[in-house]
PDB file with one MODEL, atoms N, CA, C and O in Angstrom:
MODEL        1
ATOM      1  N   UNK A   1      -9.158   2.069   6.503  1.00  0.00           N
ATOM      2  CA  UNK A   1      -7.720   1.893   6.616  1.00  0.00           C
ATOM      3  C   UNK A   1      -7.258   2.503   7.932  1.00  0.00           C
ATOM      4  O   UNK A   1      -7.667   3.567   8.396  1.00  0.00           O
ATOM      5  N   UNK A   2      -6.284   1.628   8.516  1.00  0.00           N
ATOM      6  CA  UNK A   2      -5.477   2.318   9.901  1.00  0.00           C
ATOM      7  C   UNK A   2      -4.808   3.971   9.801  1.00  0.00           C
ATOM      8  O   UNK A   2      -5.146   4.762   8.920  1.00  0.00           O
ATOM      9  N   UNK A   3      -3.963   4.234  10.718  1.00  0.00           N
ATOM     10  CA  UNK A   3      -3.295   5.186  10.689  1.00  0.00           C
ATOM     11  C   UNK A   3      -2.751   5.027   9.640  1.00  0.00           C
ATOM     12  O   UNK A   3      -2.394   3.860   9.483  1.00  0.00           O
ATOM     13  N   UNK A   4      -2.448   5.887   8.582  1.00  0.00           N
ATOM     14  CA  UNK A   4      -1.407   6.119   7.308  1.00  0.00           C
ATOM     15  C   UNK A   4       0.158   5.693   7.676  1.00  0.00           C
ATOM     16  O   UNK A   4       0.919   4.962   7.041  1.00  0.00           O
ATOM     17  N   UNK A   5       0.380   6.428   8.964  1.00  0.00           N
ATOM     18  CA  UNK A   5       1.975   5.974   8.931  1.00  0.00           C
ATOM     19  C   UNK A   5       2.110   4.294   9.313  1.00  0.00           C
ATOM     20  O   UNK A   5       3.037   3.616   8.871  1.00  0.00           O
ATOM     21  N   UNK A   6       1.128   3.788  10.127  1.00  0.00           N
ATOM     22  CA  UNK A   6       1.206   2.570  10.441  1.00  0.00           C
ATOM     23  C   UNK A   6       1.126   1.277   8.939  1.00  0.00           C
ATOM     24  O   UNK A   6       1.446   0.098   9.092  1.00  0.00           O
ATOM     25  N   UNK A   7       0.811   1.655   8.073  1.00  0.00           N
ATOM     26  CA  UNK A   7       0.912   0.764   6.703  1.00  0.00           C
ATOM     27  C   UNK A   7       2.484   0.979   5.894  1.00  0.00           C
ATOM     28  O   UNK A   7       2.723   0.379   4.846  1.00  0.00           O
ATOM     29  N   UNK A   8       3.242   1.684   6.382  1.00  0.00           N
ATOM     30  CA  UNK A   8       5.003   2.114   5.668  1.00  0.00           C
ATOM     31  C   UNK A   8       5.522   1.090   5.795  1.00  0.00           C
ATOM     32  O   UNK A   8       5.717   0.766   6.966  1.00  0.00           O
ATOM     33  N   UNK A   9       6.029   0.015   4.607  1.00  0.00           N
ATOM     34  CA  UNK A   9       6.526  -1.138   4.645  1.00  0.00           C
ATOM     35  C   UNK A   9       5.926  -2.493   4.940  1.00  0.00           C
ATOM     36  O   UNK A   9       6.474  -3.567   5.187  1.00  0.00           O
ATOM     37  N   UNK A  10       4.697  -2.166   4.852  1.00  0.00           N
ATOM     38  CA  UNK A  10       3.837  -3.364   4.440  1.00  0.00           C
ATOM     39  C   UNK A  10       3.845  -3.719   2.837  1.00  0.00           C
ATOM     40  O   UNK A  10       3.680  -2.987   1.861  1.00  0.00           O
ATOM     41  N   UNK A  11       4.139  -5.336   2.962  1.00  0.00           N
ATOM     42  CA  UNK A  11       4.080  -5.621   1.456  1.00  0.00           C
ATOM     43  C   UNK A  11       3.065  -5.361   0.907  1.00  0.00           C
ATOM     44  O   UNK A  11       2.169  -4.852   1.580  1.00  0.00           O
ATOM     45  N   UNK A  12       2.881  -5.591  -0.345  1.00  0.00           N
ATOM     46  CA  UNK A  12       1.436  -5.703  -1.124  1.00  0.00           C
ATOM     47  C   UNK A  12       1.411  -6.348  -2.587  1.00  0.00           C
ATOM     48  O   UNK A  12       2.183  -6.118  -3.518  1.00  0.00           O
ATOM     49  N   UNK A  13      -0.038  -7.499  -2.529  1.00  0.00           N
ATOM     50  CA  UNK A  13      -0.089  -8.334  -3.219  1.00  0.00           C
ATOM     51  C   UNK A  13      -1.657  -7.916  -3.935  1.00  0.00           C
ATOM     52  O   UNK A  13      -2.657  -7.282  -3.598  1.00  0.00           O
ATOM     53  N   UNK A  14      -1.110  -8.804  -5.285  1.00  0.00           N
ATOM     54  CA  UNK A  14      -2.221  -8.607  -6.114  1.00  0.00           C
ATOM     55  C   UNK A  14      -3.386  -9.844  -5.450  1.00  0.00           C
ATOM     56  O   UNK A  14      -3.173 -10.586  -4.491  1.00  0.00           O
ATOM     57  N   UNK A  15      -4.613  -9.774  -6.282  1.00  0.00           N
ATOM     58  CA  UNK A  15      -5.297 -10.697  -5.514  1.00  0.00           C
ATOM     59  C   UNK A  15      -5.119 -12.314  -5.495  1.00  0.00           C
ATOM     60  O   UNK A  15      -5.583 -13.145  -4.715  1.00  0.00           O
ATOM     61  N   UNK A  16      -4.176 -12.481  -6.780  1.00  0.00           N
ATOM     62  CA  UNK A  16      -3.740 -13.622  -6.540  1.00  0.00           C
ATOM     63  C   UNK A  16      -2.512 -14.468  -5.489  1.00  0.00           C
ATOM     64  O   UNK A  16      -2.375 -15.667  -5.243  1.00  0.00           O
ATOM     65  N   UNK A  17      -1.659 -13.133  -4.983  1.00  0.00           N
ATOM     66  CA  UNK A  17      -1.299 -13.799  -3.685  1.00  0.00           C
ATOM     67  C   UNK A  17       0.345 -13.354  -4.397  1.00  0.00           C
ATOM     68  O   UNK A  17       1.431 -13.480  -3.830  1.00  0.00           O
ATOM     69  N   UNK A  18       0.162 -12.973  -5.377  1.00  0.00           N
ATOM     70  CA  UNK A  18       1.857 -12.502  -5.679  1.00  0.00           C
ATOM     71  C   UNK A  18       2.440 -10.873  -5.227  1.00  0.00           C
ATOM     72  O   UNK A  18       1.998  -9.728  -5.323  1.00  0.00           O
ATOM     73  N   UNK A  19       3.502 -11.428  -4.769  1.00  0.00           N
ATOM     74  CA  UNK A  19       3.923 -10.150  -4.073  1.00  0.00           C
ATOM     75  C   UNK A  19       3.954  -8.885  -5.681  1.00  0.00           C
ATOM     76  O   UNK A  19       4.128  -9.361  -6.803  1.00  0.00           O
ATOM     77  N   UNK A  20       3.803  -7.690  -5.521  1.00  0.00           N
ATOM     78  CA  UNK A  20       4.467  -6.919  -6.000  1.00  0.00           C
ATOM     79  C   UNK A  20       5.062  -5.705  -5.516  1.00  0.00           C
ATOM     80  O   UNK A  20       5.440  -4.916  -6.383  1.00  0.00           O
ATOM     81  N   UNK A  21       5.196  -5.445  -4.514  1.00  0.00           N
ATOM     82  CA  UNK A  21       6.086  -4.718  -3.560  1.00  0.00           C
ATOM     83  C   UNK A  21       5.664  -3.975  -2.501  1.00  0.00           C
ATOM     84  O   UNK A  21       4.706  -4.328  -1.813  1.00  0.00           O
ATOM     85  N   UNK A  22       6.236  -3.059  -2.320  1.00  0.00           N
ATOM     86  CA  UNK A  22       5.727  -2.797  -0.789  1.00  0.00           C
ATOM     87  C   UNK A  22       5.556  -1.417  -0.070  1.00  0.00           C
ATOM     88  O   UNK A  22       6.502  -0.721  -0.439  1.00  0.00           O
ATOM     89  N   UNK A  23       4.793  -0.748   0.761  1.00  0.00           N
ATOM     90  CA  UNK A  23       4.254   0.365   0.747  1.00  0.00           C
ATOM     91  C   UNK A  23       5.362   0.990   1.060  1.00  0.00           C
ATOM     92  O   UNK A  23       6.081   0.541   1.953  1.00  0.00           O
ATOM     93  N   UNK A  24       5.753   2.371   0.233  1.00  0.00           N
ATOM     94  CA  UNK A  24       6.762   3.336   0.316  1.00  0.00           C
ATOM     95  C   UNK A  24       6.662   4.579   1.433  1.00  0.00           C
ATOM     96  O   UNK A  24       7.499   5.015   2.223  1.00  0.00           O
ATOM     97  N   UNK A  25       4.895   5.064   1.079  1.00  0.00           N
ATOM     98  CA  UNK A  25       4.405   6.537   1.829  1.00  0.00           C
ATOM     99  C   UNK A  25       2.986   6.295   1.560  1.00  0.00           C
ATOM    100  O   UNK A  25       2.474   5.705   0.608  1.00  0.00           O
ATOM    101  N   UNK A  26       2.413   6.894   2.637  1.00  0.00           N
ATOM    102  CA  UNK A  26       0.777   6.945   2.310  1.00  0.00           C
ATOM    103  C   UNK A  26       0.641   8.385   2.282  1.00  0.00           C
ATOM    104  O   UNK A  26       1.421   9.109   2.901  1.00  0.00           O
ATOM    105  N   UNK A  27      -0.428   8.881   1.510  1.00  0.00           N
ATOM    106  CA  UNK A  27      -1.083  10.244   0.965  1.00  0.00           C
ATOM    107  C   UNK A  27      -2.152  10.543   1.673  1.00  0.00           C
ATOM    108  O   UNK A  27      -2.816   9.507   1.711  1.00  0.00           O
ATOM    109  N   UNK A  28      -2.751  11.464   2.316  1.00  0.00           N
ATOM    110  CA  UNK A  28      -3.392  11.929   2.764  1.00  0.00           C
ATOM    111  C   UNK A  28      -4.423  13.249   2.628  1.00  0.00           C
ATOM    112  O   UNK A  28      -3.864  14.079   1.910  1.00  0.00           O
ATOM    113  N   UNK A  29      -5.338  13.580   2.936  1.00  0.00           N
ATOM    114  CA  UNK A  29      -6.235  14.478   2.389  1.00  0.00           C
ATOM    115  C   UNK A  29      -6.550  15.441   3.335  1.00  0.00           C
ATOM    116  O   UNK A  29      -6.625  14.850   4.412  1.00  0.00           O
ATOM    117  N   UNK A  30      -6.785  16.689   3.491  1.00  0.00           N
ATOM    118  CA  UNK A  30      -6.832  17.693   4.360  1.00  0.00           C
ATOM    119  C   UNK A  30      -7.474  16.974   5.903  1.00  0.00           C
ATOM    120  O   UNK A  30      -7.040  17.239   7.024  1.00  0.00           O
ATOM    121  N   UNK A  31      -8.174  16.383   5.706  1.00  0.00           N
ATOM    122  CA  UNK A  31      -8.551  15.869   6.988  1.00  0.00           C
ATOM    123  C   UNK A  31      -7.829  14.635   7.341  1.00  0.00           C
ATOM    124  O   UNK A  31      -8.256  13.863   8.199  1.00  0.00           O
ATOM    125  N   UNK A  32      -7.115  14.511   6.913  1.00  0.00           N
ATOM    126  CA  UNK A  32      -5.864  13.050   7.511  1.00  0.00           C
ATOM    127  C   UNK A  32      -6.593  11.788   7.036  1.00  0.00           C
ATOM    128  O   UNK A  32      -6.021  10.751   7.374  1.00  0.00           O
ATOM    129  N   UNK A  33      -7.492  11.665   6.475  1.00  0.00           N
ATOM    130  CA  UNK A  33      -8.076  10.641   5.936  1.00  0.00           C
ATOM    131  C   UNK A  33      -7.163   9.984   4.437  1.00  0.00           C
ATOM    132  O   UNK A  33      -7.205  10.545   3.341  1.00  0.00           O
ATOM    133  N   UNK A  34      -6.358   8.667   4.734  1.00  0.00           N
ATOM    134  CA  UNK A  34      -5.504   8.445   3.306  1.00  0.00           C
ATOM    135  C   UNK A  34      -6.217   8.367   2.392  1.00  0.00           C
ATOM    136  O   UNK A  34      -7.367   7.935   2.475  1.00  0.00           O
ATOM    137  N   UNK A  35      -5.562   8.854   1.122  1.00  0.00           N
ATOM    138  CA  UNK A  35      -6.365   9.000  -0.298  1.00  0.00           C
ATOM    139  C   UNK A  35      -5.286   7.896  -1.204  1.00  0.00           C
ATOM    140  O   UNK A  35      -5.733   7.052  -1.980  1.00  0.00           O
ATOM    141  N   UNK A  36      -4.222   8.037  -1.008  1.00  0.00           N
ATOM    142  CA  UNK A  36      -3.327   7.165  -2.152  1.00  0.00           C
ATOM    143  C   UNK A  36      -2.105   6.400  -1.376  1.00  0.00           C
ATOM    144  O   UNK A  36      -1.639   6.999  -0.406  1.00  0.00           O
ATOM    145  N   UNK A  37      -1.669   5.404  -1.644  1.00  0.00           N
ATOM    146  CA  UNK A  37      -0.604   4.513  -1.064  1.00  0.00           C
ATOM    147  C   UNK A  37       0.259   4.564  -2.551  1.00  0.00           C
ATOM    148  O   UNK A  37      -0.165   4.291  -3.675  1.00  0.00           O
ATOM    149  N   UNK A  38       1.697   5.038  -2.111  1.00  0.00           N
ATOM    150  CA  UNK A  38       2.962   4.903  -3.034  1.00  0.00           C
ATOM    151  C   UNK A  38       3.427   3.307  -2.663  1.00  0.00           C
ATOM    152  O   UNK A  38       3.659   2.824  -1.555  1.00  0.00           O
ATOM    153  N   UNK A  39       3.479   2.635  -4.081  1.00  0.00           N
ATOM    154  CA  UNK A  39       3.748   1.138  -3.407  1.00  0.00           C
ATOM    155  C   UNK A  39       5.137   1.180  -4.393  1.00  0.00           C
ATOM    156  O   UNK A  39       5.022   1.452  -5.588  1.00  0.00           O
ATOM    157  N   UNK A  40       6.451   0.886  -3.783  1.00  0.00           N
ATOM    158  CA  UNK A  40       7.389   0.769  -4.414  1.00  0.00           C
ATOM    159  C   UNK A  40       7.620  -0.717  -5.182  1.00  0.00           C
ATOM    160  O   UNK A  40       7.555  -1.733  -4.490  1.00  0.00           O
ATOM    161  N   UNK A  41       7.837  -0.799  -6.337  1.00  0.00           N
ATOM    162  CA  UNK A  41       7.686  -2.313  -6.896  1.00  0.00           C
ATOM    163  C   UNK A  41       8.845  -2.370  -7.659  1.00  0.00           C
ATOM    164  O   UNK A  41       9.385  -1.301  -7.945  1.00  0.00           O
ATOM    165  N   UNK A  42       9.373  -3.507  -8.076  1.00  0.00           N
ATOM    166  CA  UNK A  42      10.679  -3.380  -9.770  1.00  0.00           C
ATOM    167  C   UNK A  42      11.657  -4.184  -8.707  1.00  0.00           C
ATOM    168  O   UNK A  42      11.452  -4.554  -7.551  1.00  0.00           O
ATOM    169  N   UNK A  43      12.923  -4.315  -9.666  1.00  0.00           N
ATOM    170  CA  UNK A  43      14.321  -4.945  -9.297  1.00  0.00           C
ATOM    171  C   UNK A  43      14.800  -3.303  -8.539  1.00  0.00           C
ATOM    172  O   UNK A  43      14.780  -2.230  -9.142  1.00  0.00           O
ATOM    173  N   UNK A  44      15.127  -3.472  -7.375  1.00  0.00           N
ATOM    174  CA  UNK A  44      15.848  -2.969  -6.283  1.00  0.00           C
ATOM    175  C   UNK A  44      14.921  -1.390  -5.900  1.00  0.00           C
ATOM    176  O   UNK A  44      15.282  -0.266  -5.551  1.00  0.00           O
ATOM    177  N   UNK A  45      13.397  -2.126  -6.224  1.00  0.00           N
ATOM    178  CA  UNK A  45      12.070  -0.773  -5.759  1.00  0.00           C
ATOM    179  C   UNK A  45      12.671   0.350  -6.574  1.00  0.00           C
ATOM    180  O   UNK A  45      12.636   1.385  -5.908  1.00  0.00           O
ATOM    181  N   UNK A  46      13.166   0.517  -7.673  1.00  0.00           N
ATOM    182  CA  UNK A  46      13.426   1.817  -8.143  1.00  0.00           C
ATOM    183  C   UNK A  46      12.347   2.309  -9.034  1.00  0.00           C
ATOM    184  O   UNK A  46      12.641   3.323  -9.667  1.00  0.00           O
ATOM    185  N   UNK A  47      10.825   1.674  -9.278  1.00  0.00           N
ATOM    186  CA  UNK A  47       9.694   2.422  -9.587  1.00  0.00           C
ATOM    187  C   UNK A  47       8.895   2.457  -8.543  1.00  0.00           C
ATOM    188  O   UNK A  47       9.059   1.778  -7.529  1.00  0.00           O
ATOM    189  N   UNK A  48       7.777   3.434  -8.781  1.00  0.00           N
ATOM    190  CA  UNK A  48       6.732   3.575  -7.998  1.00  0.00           C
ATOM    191  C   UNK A  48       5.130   3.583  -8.593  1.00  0.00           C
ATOM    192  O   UNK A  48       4.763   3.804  -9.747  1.00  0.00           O
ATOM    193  N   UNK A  49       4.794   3.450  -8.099  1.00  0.00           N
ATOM    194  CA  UNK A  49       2.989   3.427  -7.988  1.00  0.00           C
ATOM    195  C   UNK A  49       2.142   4.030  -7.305  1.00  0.00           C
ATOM    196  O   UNK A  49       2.051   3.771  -6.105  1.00  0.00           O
ATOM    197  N   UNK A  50       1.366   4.926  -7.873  1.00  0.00           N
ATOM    198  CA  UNK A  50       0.248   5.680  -6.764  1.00  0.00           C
ATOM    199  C   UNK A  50      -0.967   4.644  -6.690  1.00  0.00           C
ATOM    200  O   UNK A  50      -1.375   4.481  -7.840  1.00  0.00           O
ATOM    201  N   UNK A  51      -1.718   3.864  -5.759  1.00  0.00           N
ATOM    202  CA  UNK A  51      -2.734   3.541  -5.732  1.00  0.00           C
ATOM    203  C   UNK A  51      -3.966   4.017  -4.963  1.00  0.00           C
ATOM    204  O   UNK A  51      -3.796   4.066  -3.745  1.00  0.00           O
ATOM    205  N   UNK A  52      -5.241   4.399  -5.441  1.00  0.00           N
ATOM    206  CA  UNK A  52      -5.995   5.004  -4.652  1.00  0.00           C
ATOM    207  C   UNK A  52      -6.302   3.789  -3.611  1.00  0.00           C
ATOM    208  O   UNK A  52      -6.254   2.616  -3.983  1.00  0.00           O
ATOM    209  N   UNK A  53      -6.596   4.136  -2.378  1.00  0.00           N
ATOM    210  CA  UNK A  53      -6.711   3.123  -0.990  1.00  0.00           C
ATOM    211  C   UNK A  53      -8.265   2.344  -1.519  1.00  0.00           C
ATOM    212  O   UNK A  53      -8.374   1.127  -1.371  1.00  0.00           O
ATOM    213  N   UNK A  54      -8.996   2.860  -1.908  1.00  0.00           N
ATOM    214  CA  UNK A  54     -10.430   2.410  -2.407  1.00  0.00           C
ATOM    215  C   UNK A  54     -10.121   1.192  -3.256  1.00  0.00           C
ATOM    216  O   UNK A  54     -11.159   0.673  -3.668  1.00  0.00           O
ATOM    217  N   UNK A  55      -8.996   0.567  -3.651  1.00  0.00           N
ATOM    218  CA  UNK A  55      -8.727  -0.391  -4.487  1.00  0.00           C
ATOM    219  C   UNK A  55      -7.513  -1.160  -3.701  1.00  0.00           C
ATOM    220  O   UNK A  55      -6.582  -1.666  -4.328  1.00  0.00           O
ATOM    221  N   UNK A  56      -7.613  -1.209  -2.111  1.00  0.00           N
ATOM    222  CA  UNK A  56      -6.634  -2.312  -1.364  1.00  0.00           C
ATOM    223  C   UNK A  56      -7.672  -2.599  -0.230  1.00  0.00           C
ATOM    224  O   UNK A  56      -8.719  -1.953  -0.194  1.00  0.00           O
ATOM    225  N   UNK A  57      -7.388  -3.572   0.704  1.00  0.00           N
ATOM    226  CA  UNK A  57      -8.010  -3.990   1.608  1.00  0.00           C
ATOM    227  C   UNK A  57      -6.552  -4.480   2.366  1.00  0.00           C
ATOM    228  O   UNK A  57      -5.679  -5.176   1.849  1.00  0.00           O
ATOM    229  N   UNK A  58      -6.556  -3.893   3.773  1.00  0.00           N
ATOM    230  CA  UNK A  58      -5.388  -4.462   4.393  1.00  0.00           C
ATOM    231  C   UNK A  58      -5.824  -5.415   4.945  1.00  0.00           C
ATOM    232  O   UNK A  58      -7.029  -5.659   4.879  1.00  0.00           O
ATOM    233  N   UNK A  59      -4.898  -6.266   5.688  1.00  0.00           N
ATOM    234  CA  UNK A  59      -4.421  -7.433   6.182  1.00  0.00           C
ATOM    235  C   UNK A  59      -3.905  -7.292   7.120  1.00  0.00           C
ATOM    236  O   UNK A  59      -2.826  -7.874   7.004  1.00  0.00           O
ATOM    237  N   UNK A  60      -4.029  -6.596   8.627  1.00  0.00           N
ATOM    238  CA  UNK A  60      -3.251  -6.861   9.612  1.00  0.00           C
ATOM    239  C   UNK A  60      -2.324  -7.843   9.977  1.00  0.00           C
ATOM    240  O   UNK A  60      -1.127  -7.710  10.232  1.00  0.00           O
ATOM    241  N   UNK A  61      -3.241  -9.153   9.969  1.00  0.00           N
ATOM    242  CA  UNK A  61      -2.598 -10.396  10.578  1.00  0.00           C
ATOM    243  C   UNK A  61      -1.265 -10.150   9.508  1.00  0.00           C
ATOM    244  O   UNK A  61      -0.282  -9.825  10.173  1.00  0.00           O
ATOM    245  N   UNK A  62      -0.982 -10.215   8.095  1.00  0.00           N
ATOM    246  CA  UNK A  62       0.019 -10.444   7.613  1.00  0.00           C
ATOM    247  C   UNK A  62       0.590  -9.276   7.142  1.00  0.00           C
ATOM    248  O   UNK A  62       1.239  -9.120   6.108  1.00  0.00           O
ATOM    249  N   UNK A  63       0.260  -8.383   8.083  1.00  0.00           N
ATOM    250  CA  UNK A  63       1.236  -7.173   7.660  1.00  0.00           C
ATOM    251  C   UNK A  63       1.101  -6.629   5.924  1.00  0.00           C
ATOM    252  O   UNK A  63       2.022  -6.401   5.140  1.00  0.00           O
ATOM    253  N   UNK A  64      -0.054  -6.554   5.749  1.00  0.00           N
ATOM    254  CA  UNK A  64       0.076  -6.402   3.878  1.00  0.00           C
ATOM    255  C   UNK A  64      -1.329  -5.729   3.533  1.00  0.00           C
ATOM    256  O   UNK A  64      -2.375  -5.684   4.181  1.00  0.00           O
ATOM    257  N   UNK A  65      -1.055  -5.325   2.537  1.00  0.00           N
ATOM    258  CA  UNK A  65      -2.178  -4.668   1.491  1.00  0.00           C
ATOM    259  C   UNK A  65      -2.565  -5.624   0.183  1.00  0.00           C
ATOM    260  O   UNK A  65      -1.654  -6.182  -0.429  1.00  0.00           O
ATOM    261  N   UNK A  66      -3.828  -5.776  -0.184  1.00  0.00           N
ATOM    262  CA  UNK A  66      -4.246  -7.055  -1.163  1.00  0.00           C
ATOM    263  C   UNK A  66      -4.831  -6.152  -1.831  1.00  0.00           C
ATOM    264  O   UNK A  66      -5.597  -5.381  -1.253  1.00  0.00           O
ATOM    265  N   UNK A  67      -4.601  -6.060  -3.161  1.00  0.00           N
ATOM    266  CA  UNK A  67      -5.313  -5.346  -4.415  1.00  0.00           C
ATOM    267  C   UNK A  67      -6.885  -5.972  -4.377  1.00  0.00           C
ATOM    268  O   UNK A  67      -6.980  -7.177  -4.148  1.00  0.00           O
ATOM    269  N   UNK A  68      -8.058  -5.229  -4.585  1.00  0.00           N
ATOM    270  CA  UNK A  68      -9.345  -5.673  -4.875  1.00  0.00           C
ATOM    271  C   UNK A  68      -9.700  -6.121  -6.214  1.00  0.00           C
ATOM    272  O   UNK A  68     -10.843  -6.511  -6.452  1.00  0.00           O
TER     273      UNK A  68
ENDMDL
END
């Protein structure tokens, strides 16, 4: 995964291609290496989600994170 701050507001989709919302904050581990992505999802992002990064694969070209 890129820089942590560089993924903030990238959408993110399950693997079938449906949005479910979009990166809030990335988590990080004593050595700056990200451990968890907060993905905000719901009617007007008012829940959240911790996902460990070991279970997304980003997407530069489209600006997004794809569930594995």
């Amino acid at each position: 995964m890129e820089a942590p701050e560089g993924c903030v507001g990238y959408g993110v989709y399950d693997p079938l291609g449906q949005k479910i919302g979009s990166v809030e904050k990335v988590f990080v581990n004593g050595y700056r290496e990200p451990e968890y992505v907060r993905v905000r999802m719901g009617f007007f992002g008012l829940k959240s989600v911790l996902i460990p990064v070991g279970f997304v694969e980003i997407d530069e070209g489209r600006c997004s994170l794809v569930l594995k």
